[in-house]
N, C-alpha and C positions, 0 to 999 in steps of 0.2 A: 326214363321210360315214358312211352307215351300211351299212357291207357285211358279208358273211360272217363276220368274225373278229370284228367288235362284237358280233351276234348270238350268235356264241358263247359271246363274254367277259359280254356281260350272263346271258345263260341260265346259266353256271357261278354270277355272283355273285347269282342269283335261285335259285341249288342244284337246277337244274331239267340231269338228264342226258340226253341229245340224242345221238343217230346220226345222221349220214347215210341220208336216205331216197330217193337222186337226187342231182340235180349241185345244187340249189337248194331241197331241202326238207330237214326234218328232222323225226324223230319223237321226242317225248318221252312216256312213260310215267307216268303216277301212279294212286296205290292214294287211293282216296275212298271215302265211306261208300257210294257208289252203286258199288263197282267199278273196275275198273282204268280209267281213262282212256287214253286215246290222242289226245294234240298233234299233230297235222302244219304245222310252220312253214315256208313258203314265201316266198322272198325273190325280190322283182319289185325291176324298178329301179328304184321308187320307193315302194313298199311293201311291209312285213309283214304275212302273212295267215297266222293260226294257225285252225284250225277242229279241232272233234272231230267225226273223219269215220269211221263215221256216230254220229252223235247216238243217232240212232233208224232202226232199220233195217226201212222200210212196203214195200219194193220195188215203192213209188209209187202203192201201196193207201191213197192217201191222204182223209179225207173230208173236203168241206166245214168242218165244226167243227173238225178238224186246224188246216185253214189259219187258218179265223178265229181261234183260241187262239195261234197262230203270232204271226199279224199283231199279236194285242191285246198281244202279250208283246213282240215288237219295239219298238213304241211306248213301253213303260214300262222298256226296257232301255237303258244309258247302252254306247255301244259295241257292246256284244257282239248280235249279228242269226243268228235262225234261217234258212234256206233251205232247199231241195229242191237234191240234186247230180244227176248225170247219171242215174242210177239211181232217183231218185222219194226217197230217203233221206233222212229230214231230219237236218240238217247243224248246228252252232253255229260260228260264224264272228268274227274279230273284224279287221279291218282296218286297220292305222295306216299314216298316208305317215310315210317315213323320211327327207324331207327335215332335221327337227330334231327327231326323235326323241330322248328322255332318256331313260335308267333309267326314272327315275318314271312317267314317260308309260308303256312298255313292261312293266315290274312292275306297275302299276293294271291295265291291259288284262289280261293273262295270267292273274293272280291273278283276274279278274273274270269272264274264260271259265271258268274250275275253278269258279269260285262257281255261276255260273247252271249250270252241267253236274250240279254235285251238287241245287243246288235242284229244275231242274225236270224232269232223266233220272226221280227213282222217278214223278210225277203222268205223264209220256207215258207211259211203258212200263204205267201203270195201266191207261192209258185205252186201251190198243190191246192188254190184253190179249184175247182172245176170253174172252166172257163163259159164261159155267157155269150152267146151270139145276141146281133139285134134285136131278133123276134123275138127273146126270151127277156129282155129287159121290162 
């Protein structure tokens, strides 16, 4: 069974440090070439949902080509899926049932949310900066 204390024990032996963030989440922290990261790991009774919330914070200014680039990256992502949260934010999320969950299983995914957060955080945050004409430099 994979409850609380597994989650622990494997985020300890994955060297990943984790607070209490609530009665069933947890926040873990990491420093990547894009910035500090933020984990929030949520344990359902039947699965583990870590997301970095928010991903990219549009406060749901979000455009058409947003979503399409979203959708085209979800498709060629193994696990790890962008969303929108309550707020319009886009979100990185990855989802595993904990029926028979392994290390490995749990270590691929986590490892693989930090990848795609460093890959593709600096190309959104590009793309949503507000763009600068000459006069304004």
């Amino acid at each position: 069974m994979f409850d609380a204390t597994t989650l622990r024990e494997h985020l300890k032996r994955l060297g990943w440090a984790a607070s209490p963030h609530g009665e069933t989440t947890w926040r873990s922290a990491h420093a990547t070439d894009e910035g500090e990261v933020e984990v929030y790991l949520r344990l359902h009774e039947n699965w583990l949902i870590a997301s970095v919330v928010p991903f990219l914070a549009t406060h749901g200014d979000n455009s058409f080509e947003l979503s399409r680039w979203l959708l085209r990256m979800n498709r060629d992502m193994f696990q790890t899926k962008f969303a929108y949260d309550d707020d319009g934010d886009v979100v990185l999320t990855v989802e595993l049932p904990t029926e028979s969950l392994d290390f490995g299983e749990f270590k691929g995914a986590l490892e693989g949310l930090l990848e795609a957060t460093t890959e593709y955080r600096a190309t959104l945050r590009a793309a949503a900066a507000p763009a600068t004409s000459e006069g304004d430099a």
